[in-house]
C-alpha positions as CSV (number, residue, x, y, z in Angstrom):
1,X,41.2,0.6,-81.7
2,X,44.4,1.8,-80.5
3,X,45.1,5.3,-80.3
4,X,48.6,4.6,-81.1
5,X,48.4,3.1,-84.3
6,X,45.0,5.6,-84.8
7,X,47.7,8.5,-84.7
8,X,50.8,7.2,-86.8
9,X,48.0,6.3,-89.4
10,X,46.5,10.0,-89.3
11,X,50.3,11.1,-90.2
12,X,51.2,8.5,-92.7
13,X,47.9,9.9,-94.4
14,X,49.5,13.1,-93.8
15,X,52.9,13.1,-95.4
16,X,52.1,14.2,-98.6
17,X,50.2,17.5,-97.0
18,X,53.5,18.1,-95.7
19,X,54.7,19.1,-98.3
20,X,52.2,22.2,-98.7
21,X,53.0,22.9,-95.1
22,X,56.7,23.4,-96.4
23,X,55.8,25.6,-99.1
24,X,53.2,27.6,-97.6
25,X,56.0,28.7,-94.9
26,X,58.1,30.3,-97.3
27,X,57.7,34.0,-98.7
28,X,58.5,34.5,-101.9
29,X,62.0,36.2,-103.2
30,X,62.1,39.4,-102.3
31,X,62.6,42.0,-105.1
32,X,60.6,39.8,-107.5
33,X,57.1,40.5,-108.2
34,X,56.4,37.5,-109.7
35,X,53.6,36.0,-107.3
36,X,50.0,35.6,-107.9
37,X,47.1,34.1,-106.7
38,X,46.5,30.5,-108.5
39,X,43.6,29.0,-106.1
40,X,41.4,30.6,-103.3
41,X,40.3,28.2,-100.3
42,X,37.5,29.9,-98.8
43,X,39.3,32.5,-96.5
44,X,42.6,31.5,-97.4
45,X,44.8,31.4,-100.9
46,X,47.7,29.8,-102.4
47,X,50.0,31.2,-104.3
48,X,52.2,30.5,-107.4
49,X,55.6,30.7,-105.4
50,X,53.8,28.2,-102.9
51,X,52.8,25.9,-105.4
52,X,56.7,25.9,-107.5
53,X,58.2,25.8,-103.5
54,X,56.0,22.7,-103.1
55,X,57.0,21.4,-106.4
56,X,60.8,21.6,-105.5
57,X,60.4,20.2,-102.5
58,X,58.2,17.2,-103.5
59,X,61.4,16.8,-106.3
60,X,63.9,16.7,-103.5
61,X,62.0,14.5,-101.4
62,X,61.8,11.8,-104.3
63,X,65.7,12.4,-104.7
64,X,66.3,11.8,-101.2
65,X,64.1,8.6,-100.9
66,X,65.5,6.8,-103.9
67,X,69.1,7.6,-104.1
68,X,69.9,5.1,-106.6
69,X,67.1,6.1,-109.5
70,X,68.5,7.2,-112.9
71,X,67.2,10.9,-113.8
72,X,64.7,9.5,-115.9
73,X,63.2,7.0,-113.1
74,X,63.4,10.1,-110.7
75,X,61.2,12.4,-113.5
76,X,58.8,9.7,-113.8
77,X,58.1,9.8,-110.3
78,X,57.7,13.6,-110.0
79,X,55.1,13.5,-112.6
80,X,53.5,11.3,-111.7
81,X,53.2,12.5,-108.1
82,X,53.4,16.2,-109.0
83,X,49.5,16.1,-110.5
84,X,48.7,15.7,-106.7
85,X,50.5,18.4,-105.1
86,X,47.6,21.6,-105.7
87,X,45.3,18.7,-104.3
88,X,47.1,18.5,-101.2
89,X,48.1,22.0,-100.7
90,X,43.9,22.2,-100.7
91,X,43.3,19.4,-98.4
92,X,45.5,20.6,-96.1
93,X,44.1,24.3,-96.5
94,X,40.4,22.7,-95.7
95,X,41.6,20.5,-92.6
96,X,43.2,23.5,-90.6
97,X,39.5,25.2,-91.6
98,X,37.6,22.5,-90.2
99,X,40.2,21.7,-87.2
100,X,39.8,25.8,-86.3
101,X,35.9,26.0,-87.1
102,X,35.4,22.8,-84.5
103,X,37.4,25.1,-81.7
104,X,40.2,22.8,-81.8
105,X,43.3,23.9,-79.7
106,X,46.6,22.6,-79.4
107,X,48.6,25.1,-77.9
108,X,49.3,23.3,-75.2
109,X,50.2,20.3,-77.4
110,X,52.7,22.6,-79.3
111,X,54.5,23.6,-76.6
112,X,55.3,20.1,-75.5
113,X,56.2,19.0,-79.1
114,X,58.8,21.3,-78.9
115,X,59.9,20.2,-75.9
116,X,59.9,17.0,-77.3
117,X,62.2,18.1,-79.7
118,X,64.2,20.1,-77.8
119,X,64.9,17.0,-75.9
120,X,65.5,15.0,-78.6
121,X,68.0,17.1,-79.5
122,X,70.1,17.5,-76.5
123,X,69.3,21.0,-76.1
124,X,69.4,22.8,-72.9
125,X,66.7,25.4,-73.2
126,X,63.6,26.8,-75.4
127,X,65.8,29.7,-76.1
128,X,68.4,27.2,-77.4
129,X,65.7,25.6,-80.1
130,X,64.7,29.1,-81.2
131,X,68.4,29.9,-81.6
132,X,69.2,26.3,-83.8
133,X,65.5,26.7,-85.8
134,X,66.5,30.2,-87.0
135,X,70.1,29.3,-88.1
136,X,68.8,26.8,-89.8
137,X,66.9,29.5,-92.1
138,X,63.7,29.0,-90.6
139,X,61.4,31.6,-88.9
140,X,60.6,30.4,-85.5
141,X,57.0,32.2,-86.0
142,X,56.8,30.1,-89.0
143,X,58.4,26.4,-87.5
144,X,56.2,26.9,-84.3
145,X,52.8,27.5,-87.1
146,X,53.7,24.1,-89.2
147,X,53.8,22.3,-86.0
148,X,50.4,23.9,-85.1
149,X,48.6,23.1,-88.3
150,X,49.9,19.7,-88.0
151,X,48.8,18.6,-85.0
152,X,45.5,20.4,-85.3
153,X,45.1,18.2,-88.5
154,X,45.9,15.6,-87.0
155,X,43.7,15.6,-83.9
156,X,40.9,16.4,-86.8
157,X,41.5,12.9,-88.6
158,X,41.3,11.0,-85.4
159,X,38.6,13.0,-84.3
160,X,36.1,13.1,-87.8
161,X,37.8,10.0,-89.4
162,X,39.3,7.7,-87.3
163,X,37.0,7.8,-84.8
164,X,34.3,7.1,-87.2
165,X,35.7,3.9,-88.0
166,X,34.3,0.6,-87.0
167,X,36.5,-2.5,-86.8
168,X,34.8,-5.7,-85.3
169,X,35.9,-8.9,-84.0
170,X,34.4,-10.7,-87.0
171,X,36.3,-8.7,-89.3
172,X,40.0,-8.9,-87.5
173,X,39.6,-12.6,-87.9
174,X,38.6,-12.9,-91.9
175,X,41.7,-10.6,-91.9
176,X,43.7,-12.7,-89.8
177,X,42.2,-16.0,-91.3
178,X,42.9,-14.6,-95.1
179,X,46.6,-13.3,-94.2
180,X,48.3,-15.9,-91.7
181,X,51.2,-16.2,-93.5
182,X,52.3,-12.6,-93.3
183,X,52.2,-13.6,-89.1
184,X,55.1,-16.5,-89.4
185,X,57.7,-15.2,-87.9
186,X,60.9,-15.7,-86.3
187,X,61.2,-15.5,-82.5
188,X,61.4,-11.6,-82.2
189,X,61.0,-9.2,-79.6
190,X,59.7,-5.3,-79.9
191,X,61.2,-2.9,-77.5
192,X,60.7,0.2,-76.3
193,X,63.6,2.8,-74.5
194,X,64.0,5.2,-72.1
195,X,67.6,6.3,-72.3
196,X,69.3,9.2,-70.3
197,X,72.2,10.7,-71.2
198,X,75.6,11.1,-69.4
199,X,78.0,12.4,-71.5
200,X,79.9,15.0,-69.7
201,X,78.2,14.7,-66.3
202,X,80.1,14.6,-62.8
203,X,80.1,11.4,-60.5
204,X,77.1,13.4,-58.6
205,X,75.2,14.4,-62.2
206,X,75.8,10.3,-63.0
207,X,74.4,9.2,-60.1
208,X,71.3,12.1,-60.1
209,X,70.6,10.4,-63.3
210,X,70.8,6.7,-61.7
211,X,68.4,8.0,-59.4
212,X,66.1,9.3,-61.9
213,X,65.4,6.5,-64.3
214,X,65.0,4.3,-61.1
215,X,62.0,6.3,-60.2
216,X,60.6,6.0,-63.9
217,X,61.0,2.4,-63.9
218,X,59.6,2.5,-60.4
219,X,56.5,4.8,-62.1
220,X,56.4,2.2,-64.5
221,X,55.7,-0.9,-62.4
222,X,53.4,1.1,-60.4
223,X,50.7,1.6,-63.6
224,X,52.5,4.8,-65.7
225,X,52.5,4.2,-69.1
226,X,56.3,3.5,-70.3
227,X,55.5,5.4,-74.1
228,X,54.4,8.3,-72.4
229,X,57.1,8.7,-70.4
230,X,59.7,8.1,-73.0
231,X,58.2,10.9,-74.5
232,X,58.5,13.2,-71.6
233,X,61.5,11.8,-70.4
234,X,64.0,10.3,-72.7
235,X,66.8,11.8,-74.2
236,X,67.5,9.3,-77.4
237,X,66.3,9.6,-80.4
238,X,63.5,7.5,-80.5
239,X,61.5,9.7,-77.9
240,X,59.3,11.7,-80.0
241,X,58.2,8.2,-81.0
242,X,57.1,6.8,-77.5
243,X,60.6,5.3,-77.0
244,X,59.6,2.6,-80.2
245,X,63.3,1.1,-81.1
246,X,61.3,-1.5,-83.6
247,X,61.4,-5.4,-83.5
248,X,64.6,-7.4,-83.3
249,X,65.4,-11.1,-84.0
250,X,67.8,-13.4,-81.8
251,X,71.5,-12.3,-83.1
252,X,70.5,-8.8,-83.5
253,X,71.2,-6.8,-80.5
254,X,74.5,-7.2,-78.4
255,X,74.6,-10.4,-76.4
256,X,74.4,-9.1,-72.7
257,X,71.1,-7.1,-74.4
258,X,69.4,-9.9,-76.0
259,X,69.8,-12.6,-73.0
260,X,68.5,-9.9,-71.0
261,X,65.4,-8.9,-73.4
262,X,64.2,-12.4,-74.3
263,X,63.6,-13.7,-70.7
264,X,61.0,-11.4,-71.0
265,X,57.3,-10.9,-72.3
266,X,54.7,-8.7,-73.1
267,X,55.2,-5.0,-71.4
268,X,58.1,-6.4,-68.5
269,X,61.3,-4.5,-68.3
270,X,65.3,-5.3,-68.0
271,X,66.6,-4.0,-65.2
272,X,68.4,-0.2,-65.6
273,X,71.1,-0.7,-67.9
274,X,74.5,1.1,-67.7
275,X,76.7,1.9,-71.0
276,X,79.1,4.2,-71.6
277,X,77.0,6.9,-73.3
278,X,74.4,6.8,-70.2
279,X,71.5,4.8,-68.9
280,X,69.0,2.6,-70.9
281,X,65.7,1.2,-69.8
282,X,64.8,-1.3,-72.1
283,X,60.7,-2.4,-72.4
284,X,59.4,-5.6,-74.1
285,X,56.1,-4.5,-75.9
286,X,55.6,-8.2,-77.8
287,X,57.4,-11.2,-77.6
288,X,56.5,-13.4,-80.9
289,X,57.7,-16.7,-80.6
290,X,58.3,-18.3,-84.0
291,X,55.8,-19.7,-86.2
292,X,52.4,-18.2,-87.3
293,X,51.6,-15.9,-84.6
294,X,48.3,-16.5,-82.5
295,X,45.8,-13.7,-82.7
296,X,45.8,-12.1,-80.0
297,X,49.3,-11.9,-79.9
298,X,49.4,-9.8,-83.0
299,X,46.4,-8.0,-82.3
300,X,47.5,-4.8,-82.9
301,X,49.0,-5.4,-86.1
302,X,45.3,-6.7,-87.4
303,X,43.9,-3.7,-86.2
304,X,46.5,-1.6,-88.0
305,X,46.5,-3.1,-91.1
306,X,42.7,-3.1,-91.2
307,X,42.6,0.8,-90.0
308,X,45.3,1.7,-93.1
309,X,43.4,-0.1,-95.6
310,X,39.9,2.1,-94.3
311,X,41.6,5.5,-93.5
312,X,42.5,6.4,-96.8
313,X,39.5,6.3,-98.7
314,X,37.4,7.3,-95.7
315,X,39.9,10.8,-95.6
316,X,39.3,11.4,-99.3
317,X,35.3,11.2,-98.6
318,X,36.0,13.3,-95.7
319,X,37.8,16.0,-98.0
320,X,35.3,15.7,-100.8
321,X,32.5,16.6,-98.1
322,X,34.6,19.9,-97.0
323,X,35.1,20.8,-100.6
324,X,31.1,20.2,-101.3
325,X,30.5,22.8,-98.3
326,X,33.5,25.1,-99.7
327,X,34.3,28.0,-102.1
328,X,37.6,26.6,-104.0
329,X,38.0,28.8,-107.0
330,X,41.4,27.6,-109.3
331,X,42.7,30.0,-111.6
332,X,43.0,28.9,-115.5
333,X,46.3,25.9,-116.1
334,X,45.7,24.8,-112.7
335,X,43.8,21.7,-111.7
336,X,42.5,20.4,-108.0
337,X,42.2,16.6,-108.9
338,X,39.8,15.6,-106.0
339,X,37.5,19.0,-107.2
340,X,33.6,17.7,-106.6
341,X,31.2,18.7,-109.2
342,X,29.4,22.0,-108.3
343,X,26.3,21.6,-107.0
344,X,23.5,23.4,-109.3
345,X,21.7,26.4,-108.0
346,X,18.0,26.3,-108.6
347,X,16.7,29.7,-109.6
348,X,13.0,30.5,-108.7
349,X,11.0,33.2,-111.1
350,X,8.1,35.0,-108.8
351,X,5.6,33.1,-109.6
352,X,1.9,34.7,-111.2
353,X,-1.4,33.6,-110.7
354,X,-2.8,31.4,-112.6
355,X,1.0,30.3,-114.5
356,X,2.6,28.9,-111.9
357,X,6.4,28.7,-111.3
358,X,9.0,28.4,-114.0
359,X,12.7,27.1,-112.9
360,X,15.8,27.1,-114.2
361,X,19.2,25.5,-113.3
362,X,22.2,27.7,-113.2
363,X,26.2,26.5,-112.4
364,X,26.3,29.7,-109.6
């Protein structure tokens, strides 16, 4: 399976969590006493200003992601979605657990993440990210914590869940075999970037930068892996995500681009490409010619689609084991939807000779 489309699955399972890492940032209002306990997650709790910040945010994100919904369709949506949000704040409560209980550490990985970002946002320095995260309104203590529960849930799905799941060669082709028709396609291409900036830069900075992304397409053609070093070395947008620009048809992409991109197949590059804004390294990861798509030329896809269909139950099973080894205790008015029954505690009277043992069952 490939540990790509392992890891964008483990966050597209994640999103929703996301939302509890939001709220579970924020203190509540000073001046107001008004918070209280409304669920207790072994060692850690969540609170009622946690749980309303969550709700507000899950109502903004619903606004954001369909613009064009009357009030009513958007309130339909929110409760609908909003039974789900305690459950989530939970799940996300008992990953970070598990992830910290297994000795998980991604300290290092945090640190590049935010280099990452600092990248991706064109800004000189760590100081400089520390400065824009706290104007923003957010604690850097805080924004650096999110990041760390994140990945460490992450690398806990791919490691408990993903990992666990088995996907054979008999089984990508019934997929395959039962869903051809969603492989005919047009001839596309799907490209990757490494871009380098050279806004502002002197005739010596331009041609420092030449001489850079020559060496990574050098590195490239000598075995590096061209994601990886988008991700440590481009300065687009796209390079948090491996340099992934998505998949283009013919009359899609400028014309000196495309007669450049589909001469080419499966993980070749264009030569370094000069624009005004800087210098762009342009990597063919498929070429699909049109028509229904061999196999093994959409390989991945199979894979993905079988993974997404398996990861989502197999994470709720997951989560309903951690809750059976758990103390979740909810307050009155609030409900965990994916609670597991308690298990019975079997009492044991001493026993006396000659009467044997009586036993009861109690809810503990």
């Amino acid at each position: 399976m490939n540990l790509k489309f392992r890891f964008l699955a483990g966050v597209a399972i994640l999103l929703a969590a996301s939302l509890a890492l939001r709220a579970q940032q924020q203190p509540p209002p000073q001046g107001q006493v008004i918070d209280r306990i409304i669920a207790t997650v072994n060692d850690d709790i969540i609170t009622s200003h946690q749980y309303q910040t969550a709700l507000a945010a899950l109502r903004e994100q619903i606004k954001h992601d369909c613009a064009s919904c009357s009030a009513a369709q958007l309130d339909t949506q929110f409760q609908e979605k909003k039974k789900n949000v305690l459950r989530d704040m939970i799940d996300q409560s008992l990953l970070v657990q598990r992830a910290k209980d297994q000795g998980i550490n991604v300290d290092i990985d945090v640190v590049k993440q935010l280099d990452r970002i600092r990248q991706q946002y064109h800004l000189p320095t760590m100081d400089a990210l520390q400065q824009a995260v706290q104007q923003s309104g957010m604690d850097w203590n805080d924004y650096k914590d999110t990041i760390r529960r994140q990945l460490l849930t992450q690398q806990l799905i791919q490691q408990d869940v993903g990992g666990s799941l088995q996907i054979g060669r008999a089984e990508i082709q019934k997929y395959y075999d039962a869903h051809k028709s969603q492989f005919n396609r047009p001839e596309s291409v799907v490209l990757r970037e490494i871009f380098l900036s050279t806004k502002g830069m002197t005739p010596v900075q331009i041609a420092a930068a030449r001489k850079k992304i020559d060496n990574l397409r050098q590195r490239v053609s000598n075995g590096d892996d061209f994601g990886q070093l988008a991700k440590l070395y481009s300065q687009g947008s796209t390079a948090q995500k491996g340099g992934e620009l998505g998949t283009f048809q013919r009359g899609e992409l400028a014309p000196d681009i495309e007669n450049a991109v589909f001469k080419l197949q499966h993980d070749q590059m264009t030569p370094v490409i000069q624009t005004p804004a800087g210098f762009e390294l342009l990597q063919v990861e498929q070429h699909y010619q049109a028509g229904i798509q061999p196999l093994d030329a959409v390989l991945n896809d199979v894979e993905n689609d079988i993974y997404l269909q398996k990861i989502g139950p197999a994470l709720r099973a997951y989560l309903e084991k951690l809750r059976g080894q758990s103390y979740i205790k909810m307050q009155p008015g609030y409900i965990d939807t994916a609670a597991v029954p308690e298990t019975p505690i079997e009492e044991v009277t001493p026993s006396i000779p000659g009467q044997g043992n009586s036993k009861k069952k109690g809810s503990g």
